[in-house]
N, C-alpha and C positions, 0 to 999 in steps of 0.2 A: 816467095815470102822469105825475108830476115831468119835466122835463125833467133834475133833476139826480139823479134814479133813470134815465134812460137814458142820462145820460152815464158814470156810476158804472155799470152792467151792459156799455156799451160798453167800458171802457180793463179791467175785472175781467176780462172775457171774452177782449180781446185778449190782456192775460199771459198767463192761462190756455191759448189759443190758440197761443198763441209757442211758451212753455215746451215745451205739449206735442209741437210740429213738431221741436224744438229734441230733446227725447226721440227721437223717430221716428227721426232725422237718425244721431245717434248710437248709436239703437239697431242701424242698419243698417249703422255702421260698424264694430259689435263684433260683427256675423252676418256683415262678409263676413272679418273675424278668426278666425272661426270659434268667435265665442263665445255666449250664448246670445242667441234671438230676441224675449224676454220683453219688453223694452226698447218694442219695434216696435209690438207688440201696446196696451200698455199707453203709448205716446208718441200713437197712432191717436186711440183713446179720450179722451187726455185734450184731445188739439188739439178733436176733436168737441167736447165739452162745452165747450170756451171758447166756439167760434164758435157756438155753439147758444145761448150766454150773450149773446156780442155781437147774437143775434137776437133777443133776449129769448124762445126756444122753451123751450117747459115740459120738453120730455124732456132739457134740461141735468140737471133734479134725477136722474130713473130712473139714465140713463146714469153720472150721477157715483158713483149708490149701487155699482150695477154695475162699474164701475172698480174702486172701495174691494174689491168681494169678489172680482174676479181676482185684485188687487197681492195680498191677505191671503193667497187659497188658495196662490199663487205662491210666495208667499216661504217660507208653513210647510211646503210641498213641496220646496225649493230648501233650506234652512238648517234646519227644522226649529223647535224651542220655542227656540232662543236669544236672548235679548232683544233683544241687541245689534247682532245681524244682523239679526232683523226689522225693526227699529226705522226704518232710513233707507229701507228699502222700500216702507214704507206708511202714514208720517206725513203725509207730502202727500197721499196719498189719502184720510185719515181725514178733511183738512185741507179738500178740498174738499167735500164735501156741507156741510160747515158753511156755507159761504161760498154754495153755491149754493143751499142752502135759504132763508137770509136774503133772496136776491134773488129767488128762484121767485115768491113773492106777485105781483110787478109784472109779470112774463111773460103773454104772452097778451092784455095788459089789450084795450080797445076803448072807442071813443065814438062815440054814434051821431050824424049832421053834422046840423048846423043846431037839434038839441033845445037848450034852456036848461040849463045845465052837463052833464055827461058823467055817461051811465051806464057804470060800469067793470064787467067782470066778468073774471073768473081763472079760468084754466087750472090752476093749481094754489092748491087752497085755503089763504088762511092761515096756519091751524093745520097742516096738514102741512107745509108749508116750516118753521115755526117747530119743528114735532115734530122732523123728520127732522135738521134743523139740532142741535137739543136732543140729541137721541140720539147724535147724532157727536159733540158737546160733552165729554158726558159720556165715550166712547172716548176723545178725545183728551188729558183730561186725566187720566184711568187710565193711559193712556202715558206723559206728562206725569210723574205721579206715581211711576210704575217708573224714570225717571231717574235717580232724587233718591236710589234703594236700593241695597245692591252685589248684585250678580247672582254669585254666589258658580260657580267652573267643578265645582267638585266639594265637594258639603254636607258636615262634618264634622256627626260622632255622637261625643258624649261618652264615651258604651258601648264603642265603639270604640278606645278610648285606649288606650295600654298602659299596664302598672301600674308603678309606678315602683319601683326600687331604690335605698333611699334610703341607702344604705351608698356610694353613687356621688357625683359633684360636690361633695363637699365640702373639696375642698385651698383652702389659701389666706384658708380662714378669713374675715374681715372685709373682707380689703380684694381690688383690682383691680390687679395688682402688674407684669401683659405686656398688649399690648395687645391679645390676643384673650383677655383676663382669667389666661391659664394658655398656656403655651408648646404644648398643645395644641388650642390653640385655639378651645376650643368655646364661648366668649360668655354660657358657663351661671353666671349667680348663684345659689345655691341657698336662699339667705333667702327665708323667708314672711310674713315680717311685710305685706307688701304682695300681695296674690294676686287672683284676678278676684271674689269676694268683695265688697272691700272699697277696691277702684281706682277706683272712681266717686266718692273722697271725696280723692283725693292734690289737692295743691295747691302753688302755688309757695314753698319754704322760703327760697331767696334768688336774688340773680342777680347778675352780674359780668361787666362790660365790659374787654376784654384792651385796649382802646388800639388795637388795629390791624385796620382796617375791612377786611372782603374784596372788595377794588377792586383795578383795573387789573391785572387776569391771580387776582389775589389769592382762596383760596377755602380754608374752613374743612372740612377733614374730618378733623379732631383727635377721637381716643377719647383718652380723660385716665387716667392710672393714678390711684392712691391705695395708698400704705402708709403703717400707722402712721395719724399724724394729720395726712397732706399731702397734698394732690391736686398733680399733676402734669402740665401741658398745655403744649404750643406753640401761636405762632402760626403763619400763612401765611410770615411773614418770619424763623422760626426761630427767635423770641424763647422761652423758658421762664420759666416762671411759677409758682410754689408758691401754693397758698392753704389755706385753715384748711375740713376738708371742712363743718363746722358752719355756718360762717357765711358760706363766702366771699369770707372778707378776705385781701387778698396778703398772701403772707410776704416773698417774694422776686423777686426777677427776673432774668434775663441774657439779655443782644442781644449775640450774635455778630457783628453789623453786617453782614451778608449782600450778599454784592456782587450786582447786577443784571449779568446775562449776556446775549445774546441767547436762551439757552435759555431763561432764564427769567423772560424779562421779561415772559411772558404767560402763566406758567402754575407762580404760588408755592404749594406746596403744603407742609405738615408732617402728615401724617398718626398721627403717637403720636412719645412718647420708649421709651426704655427703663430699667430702671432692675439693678444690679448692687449688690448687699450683698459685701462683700467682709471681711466679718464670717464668713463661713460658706461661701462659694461656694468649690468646688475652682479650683484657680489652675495656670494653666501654668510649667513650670519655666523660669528664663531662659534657658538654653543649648536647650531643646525645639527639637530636629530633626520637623518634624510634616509630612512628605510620604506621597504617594502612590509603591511601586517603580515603577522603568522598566520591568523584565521583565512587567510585566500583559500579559495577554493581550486584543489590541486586540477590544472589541464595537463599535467606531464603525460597521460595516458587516454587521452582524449583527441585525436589529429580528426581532424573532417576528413571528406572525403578527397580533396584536394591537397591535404598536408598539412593543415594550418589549425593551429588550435588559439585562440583567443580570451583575455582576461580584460575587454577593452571597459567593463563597467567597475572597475575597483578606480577609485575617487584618487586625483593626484595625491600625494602625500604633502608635496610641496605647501601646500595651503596651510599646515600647519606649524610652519618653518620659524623664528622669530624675523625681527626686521631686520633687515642685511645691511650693513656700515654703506658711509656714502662714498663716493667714487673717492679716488686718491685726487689730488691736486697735479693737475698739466706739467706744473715746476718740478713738483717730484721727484726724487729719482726710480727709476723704473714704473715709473708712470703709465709705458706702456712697453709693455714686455714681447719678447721673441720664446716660444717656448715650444724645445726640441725634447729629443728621447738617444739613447745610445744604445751601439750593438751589443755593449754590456748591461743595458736594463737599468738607467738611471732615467729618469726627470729631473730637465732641467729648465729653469728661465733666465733670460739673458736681458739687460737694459736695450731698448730697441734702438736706443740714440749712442751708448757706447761700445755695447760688448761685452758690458762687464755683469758677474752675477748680481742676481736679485737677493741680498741676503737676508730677505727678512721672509723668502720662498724656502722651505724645507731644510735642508742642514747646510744652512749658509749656499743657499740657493741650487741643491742637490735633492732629489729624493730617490731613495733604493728603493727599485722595483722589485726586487726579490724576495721581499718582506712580506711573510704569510706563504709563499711557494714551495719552501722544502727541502731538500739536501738533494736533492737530483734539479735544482734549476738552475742552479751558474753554470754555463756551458751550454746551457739546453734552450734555457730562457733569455729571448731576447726582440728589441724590437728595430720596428724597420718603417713605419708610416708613418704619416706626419698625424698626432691627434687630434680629435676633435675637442676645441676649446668655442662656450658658449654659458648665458647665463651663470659666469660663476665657477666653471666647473670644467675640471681636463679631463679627456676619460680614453683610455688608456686602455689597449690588450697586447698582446705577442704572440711573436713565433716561436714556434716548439719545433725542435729536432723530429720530422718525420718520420718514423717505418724505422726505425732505430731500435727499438723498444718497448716493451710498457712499462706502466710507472710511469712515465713525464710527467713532467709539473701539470698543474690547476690554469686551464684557458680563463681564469678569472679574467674578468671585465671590471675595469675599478674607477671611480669618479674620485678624483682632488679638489681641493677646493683651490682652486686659481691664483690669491691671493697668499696663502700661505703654505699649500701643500700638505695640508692635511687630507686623511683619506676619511672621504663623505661616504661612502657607500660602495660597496662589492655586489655585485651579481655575479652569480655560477649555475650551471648548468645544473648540477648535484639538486641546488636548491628551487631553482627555476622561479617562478612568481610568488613563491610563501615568503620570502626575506631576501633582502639585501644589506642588512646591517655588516661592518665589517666584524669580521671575526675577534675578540679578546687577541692581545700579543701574545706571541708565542703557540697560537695557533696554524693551522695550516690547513687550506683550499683545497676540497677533493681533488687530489691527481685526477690526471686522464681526460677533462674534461677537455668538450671543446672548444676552441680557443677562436679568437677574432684576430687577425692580424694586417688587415686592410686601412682604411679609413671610413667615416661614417659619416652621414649627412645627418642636418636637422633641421627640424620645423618647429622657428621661434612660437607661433600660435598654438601648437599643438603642444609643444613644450615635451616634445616628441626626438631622440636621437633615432635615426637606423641600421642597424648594425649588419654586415655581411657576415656571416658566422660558417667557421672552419669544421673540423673533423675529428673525432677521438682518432688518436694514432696509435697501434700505426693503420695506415689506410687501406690494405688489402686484406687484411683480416677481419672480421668483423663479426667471428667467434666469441671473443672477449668484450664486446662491447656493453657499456653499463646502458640499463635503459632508458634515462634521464639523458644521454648521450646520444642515442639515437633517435630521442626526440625532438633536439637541438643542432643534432646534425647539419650542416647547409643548407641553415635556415635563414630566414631574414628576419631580424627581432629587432622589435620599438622595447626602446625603455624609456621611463622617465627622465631626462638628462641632470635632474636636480635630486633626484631622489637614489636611481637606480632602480626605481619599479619597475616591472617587465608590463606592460600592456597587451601585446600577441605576440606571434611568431607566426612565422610559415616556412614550413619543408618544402626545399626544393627537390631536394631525391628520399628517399627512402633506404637504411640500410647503404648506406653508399659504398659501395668494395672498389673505389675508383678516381678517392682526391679529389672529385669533385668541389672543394671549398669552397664556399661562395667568397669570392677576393674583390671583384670589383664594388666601389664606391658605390650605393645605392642614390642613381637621381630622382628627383622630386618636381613635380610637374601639376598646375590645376589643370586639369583634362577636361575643356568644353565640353559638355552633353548637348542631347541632339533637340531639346527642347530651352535651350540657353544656359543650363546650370552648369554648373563648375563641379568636377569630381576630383578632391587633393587626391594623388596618388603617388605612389612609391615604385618607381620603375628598375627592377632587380635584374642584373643582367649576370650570368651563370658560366661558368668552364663548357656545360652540357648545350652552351647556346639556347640554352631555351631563354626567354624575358620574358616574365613575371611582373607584371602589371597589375598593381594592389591598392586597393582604397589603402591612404596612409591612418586612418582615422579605428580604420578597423583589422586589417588585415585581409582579407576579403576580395578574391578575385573581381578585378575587370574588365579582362582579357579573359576569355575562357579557360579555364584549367582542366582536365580531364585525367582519370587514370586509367592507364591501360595495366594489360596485363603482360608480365616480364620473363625470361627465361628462369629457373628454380635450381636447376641440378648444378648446382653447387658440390663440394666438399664436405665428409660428414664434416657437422660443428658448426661447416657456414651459417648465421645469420642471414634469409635472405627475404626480400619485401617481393612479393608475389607481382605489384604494382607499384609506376612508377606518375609522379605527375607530370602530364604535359602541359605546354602553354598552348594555343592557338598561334602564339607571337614567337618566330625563331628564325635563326639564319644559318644557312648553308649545312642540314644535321639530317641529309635525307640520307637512308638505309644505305652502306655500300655493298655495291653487288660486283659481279667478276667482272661483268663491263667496265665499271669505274677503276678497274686495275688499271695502273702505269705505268710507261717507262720512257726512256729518249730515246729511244726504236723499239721494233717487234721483239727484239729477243728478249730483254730486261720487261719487258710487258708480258711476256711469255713467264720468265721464272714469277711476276709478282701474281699472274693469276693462277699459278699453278701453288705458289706460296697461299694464296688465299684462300684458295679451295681446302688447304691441309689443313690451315686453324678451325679453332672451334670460333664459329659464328651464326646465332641466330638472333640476330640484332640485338640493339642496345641494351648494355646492363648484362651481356651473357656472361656467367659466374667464372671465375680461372678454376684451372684443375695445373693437377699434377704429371699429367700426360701427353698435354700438347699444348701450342699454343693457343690463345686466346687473343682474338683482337679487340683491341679498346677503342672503340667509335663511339662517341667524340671522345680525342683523346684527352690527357687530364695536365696537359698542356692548357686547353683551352681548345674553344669557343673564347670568351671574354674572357682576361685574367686581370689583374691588381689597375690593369691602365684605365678599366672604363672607358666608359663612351660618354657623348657629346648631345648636347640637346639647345635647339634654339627654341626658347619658353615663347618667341614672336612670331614660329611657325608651327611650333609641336613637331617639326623634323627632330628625329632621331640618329644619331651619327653613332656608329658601330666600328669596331676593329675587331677583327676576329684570328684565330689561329684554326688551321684547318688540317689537323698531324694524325693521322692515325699510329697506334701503338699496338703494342703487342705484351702480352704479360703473360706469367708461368710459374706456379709454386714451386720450390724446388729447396729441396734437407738441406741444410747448413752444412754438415760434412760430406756433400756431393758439390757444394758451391765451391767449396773451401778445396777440394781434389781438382776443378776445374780453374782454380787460382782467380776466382771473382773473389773482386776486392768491395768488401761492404759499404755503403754512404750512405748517406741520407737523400742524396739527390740525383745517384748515379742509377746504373742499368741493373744493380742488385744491391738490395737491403735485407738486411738476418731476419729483422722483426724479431726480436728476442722477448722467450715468454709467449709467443706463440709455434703452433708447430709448423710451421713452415716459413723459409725464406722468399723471398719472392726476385723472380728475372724479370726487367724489361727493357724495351727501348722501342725507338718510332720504327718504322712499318718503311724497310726501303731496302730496294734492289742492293747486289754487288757492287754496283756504278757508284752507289751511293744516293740515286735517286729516288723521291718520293716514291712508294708503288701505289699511288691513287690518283686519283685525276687531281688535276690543277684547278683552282688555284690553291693555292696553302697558307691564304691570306688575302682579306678581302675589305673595303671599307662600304659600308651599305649606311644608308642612307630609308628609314622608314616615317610615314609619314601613323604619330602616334593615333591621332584622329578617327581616322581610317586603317588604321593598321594595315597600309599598302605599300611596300617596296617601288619607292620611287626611282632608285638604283643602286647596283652593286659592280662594284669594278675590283679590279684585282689590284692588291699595293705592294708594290716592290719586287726587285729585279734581281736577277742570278750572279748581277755584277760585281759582289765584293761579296759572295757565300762560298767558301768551300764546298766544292764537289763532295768530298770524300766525307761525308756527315753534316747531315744539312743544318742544325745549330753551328755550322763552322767551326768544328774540330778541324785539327792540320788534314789539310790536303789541298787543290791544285784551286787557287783563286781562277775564275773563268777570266773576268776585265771583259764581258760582253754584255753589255746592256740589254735582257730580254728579259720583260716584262710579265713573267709568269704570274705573279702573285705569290709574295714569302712571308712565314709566320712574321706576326708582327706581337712588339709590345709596347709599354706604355698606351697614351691614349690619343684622341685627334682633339683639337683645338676650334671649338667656331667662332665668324666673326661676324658683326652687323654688315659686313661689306659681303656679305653672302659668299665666303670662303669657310674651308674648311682645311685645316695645315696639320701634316706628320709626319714624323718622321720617325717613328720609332719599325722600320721596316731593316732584311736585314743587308741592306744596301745603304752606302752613305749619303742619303739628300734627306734633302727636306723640300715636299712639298706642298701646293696648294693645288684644291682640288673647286671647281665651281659648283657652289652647295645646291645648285636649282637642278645642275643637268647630269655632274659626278665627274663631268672632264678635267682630266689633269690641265691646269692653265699656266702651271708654273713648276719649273725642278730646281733646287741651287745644291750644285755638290758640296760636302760637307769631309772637312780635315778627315774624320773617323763615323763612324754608326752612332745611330743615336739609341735610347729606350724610354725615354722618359716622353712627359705631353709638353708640345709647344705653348707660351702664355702670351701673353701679350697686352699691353699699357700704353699708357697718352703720358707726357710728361713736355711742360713747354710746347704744347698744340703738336704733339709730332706724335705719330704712333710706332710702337715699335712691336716686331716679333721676335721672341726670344726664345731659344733651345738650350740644349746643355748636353753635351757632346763628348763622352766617356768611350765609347766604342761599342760595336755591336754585340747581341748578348750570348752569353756561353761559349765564346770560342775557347776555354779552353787551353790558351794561351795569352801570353803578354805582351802580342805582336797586336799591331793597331791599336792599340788603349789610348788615351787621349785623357784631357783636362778642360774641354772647351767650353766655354760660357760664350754664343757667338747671339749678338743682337741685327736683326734688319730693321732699314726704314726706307722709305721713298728720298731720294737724293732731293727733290722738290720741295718735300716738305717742309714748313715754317721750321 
């Protein structure tokens, strides 16, 4: 044998060697955790086989095949057929017989002393090392090759679909006019001219760069309306934009010139405008007295057993309104208005035909939102969603600076009147269903309350808004919490849209210690019943994944609700709700256990179950302490966030995106933060919380590598059939191809550039069409694509300049249909690398 085949078996063997003491070591630090012993076993085995390598002994090969077939039986005993969990268990095992077959030949060798050159002979033949070697090859690149595929959680069957009702989805005609297409939100285009069919042939029709890069806090999760023949977007700096939907060409522009705040100097957001005809739109009367009576009978301290407390018998108020002036005239100017918001807390309305203000809207077509909020809301106060405009009426909430502080402004909710920008009505949590009147000037809206900063649906018949409702902050505290606050907590509340009457509400959580806010868009759905009738409901989708399916009429589960009971041992002071509500209706929120630990081999799956066993976990809701860590499952990332989900009203399919991040959290002194040089945010891995007594640490739940330490996927598009409440399917969406290793929001670290299809947090929302597609692209990889809504296969990918975040739309304009994105860069990296400005349109080259 070479001297440089036994220096090469010696240093292979030693790793090998290392590694596996290095297993052992650890394996016996998760057995005396109490976790399993498999580690120990299989650490044993592998150390042998190094040291057997560094000996050059032949039974390195036997023993390593042997290895390979405990980790195998192990793991499919332990996890079962899941790819994904198999995979980090028994890659390195595959990995070595390859390794050790190649060098078995030279094992054993011999030369007899003082003959004229050396006779060699082997302990292990040739051809067996080089077979056994070949044979593991061959395994490992089968696994190899399973990477590269989506491992789908639950197979959709065509057969299975529902049939559609095509008398359904058709309002609105041509164009994309709210920004979840229709004020009930359901994201459903009903045009065929593009269907899974014939998606494999769409291409880009134009593109269009807005001028304002998403850098420095700056990020694109703009859906664009279209009416008529004008598409309509903001930027991150709450510019608006008209352009020609055909080609792309600006018509117009307006810069509010948006002041930089401390609120928002690191986090500009314009997520939709909105747009008001005033041609046709019923209109509030000037003198309109639109409150809530003071004689209501107070629910603030009343929650059913499910979390819902209801005022649904107090009489609209509206009915006693005077008569409301008649539409403006077509010729008009601002006849039919564009109306946005800015990250510095103004409303405004814009001419939909030129760009210019409305000056006959609020102070020469401005209204300051900060008016009534307080000396702590410039900076603090501001907003980010597109609002809801209907009957007359804009209505209007914000973002509040999180975990910063107490004292923050008043989550007041406030109605405009459309036309002039007068404020019709306030509701607040403080007051809950006794009033709505706005307050005297110079008054100010109970601080602390919580706040709404999503967007809302409505129901013109019911004359009904839905509101997603946020969190007293800051969010991990929940000592200080006022009780009208924890009544309203991430809830989902109907108000009057004309009035500001509150009708019900329902709690999603209890006591929330955990940002849960309810963020996504509430959709709206008449729900078949099983003897022909029709049930209106309000379908709530949650960060906790749970959906909350609610008569809209009443509040009133219909989907089962249940409360269980919740972990308690808290912190003295914690506030904590003994029970939390569940739905029957939820995605991917089952318990994690040490099986569903991580990693991209055994060893990084090793430190994350031995990391798991050390936190405190006794399922969902377990309280933080000050002594270890606490794992946050579902993290407050998300389940659903701000993007929502997708519904086709012509099948009761339900389209879901989900985030699937576990987190980790830790109270911890302010002047032990501050020795440890963590720097405080609002949105970072540590916030003071000021005014209460503890600062809080967190961040997601992942190996050294940088990897996830939970099973895959960490992001999923599912597909439920409302009806039945049966998961027709779920697949994984997006790929490791454009995410930083080194932190999985893609903070700096090493781009992979390898297309495997794991499943990555996703945001914004998915897009459905009458051509039975389903398109997104807010994944954190650069495509956009289209998925077949009957079966969940991907049917189409088209790579994209940068990442996306926002929901794809899509419009008819001259018989052509188009899909449209808006293409800022992937979200949270972090950096100013990949950012983009892209507005990119598809259509079929064919088409008219």
């Amino acid at each position: 044998m070479s001297s440089s085949i036994r220096v090469l078996s010696f240093f292979v063997g030693l790793v090998i060697g290392l590694l596996g003491v290095g297993l052992t070591l650890g394996g016996i630090d998760l057995a005396w955790l109490g976790g399993s012993w498999a580690y120990i076993l299989l650490g044993l085995m592998m150390a042998f086989v190094g040291f057997a390598v560094m000996a050059r002994k032949a039974i390195a090969l036997p023993v390593s095949i042997l290895l390979s077939l405990v980790a195998a039986g192990w793991a499919f005993s332990e996890v079962g057929d899941v790819f994904w969990l198999v995979v980090p268990r028994v890659v390195v095992f595959i990995a070595l017989p390859i390794v050790v077959g190649l060098l078995a030949p030279g094992f054993g060798a011999s030369s007899r002393s003082g003959e004229k050159g050396a006779l060699r002979s082997s302990a292990v033949p040739r051809a067996w090392g080089f077979g056994i070697a070949s044979l593991y090859a061959i395994i490992f690149c089968g696994i190899s090759l399973g990477m590269f595929q989506p491992h789908a959680e639950v197979t959709g069957n065509a057969a299975d679909a529902p049939k559609p009702d095509t008398a359904l989805g058709q309002q609105n005609g041509n164009d994309w006019p709210a920004w979840g297409r229709n004020l009930t939100g359901d994201r459903f285009a009903p045009y065929v001219q593009i269907n899974a069919g014939n998606v494999s042939d769409l291409k880009l029709a134009w593109s269009f760069h807005t001028g304002d890069l998403a850098i420095d806090g700056a990020e694109y999760q703009v859906t664009p309306l279209k009416i008529a023949d004008t598409l309509y977007l903001c930027t991150p700096l709450n510019k608006v934009i008209a352009l020609d939907p055909v080609t792309g060409k600006e018509k117009w522009r307006f810069d509010p010139h948006m002041q930089v705040t401390r609120g928002n100097k690191g986090w500009k957001r314009c997520r939709g405008v909105s747009y008001a005809d005033m041609t046709t739109m019923s209109l509030l009367a000037p003198d309109a007295k639109a409150f809530g009576p003071q004689d209501v009978a107070d629910t603030t301290t009343a929650p059913s057993a499910a979390g819902a407390a209801a005022s649904a018998d107090i009489a609209p108020a509206a009915s006693v309104l005077p008569a409301a002036p008649a539409p403006i005239d077509a010729s008009a100017p601002c006849a039919r208005r564009i109306v946005s918001t800015t990250n510095d807390a103004r409303l405004f309305e814009l001419d939909a035909a030129t760009g210019a203000l409305c000056q006959d809207f609020g102070d020469h077509g401005m209204v300051n939102l900060l008016e009534g909020l307080g000396p702590t809301a410039p900076g603090s106060y501001y907003l980010t969603s597109a609002p809801l405009v209907a009957d007359g009426v804009i209505m209007v909430g914000g973002k509040i600076n999180d975990n910063m502080t107490v004292g923050e402004p008043s989550g007041v909710i406030r109605g405009y009147d459309v036309r002039t920008g007068r404020l019709v009505w306030a509701w607040d949590a403080s007051r809950g269903n006794r009033d709505s009147r706005p307050l005297p000037a110079g008054q100010i809206y109970a601080p602390e309350t919580p706040n709404f900063w999503g967007t809302a649906s409505y129901d013109p018949k019911l004359g009904l808004a839905f509101i997603p409702m946020g969190n007293q902050t800051p969010d991990f505290w929940t000592g200080n919490r006022h009780p009208y606050s924890d009544e309203y907590n991430d809830t989902i509340l109907a108000l009057d849209l004309r009035t500001g009457q509150e009708h019900w509400h329902f709690r999603t959580a209890n006591n929330d210690m955990f940002d849960y806010d309810v963020t996504s868009q509430p959709i709206l759905y008449d729900l078949p019943g099983a003897n022909g009738e029709t049930v209106p409901v309000v379908v709530g989708l949650t960060k906790r994944s749970q959906i909350f399916v609610l008569d809209r009429r009443t509040g009133k589960p219909v989907v089962k609700v249940t409360d269980r009971k919740v972990a308690t041992d808290g912190m003295p002071g914690q506030r904590i709700s003994p029970v939390q509500p569940y739905s029957d209706l939820s995605i991917g929120v089952a318990p994690l256990k040490e099986s569903d630990m991580w990693g991209a081999t055994i060893f990084d799956q090793l430190y994350c179950r031995i990391a798991f066993k050390k936190m405190r976990w006794e399922g969902e809701w377990t309280p933080l302490s000050d002594k270890q860590k606490t794992l946050i499952w579902p993290g407050y990332y998300g389940g659903s966030n701000w993007g929502g989900g997708a519904l086709d009203p012509q099948t009761g399919v339900l389209v879901v995106n989900d985030i699937r991040m576990a987190m980790w959290g830790q109270f911890i002194k302010r002047e032990e933060a501050a020795h440890a040089g963590l720097v405080p945010s609002t949105e970072g891995e540590y916030s003071e919380q000021l005014g209460t007594p503890w600062g809080v640490e967190r961040s997601m739940f992942v190996s050294p590598m940088g990897a996830p330490c939970f099973k895959p996927p960490y992001g999923s598009l599912t597909a439920i059939d409302l009806k039945t409440q049966k998961t027709l399917w779920q697949v994984p969406v997006g790929s490791i191809q454009d995410a930083a290793i080194h932190g999985v929001f893609g903070q700096k670290g090493i781009i992979p550039h390898i297309y495997i299809p794991v499943g990555m947090p996703t945001m914004g929302g998915p897009l459905l069409t009458g051509g039975d597609l389903a398109f997104f692209h807010g994944s954190l990889d650069n495509y956009l694509r289209a998925f077949d809504l009957k079966s969940g296969k991907e049917v189409w990918r088209q790579r994209l300049p940068v990442g996306g975040q926002g929901t794809p739309m899509s419009y008819v304009q001259n018989g052509k249909q188009y899909v449209l994105v808006v293409a800022g860069g992937a979200t949270r990296t972090g950096t100013n690398a990949n950012k983009g400005d892209y507005v990119l349109s598809y259509a079929l080259p064919s088409a008219p």
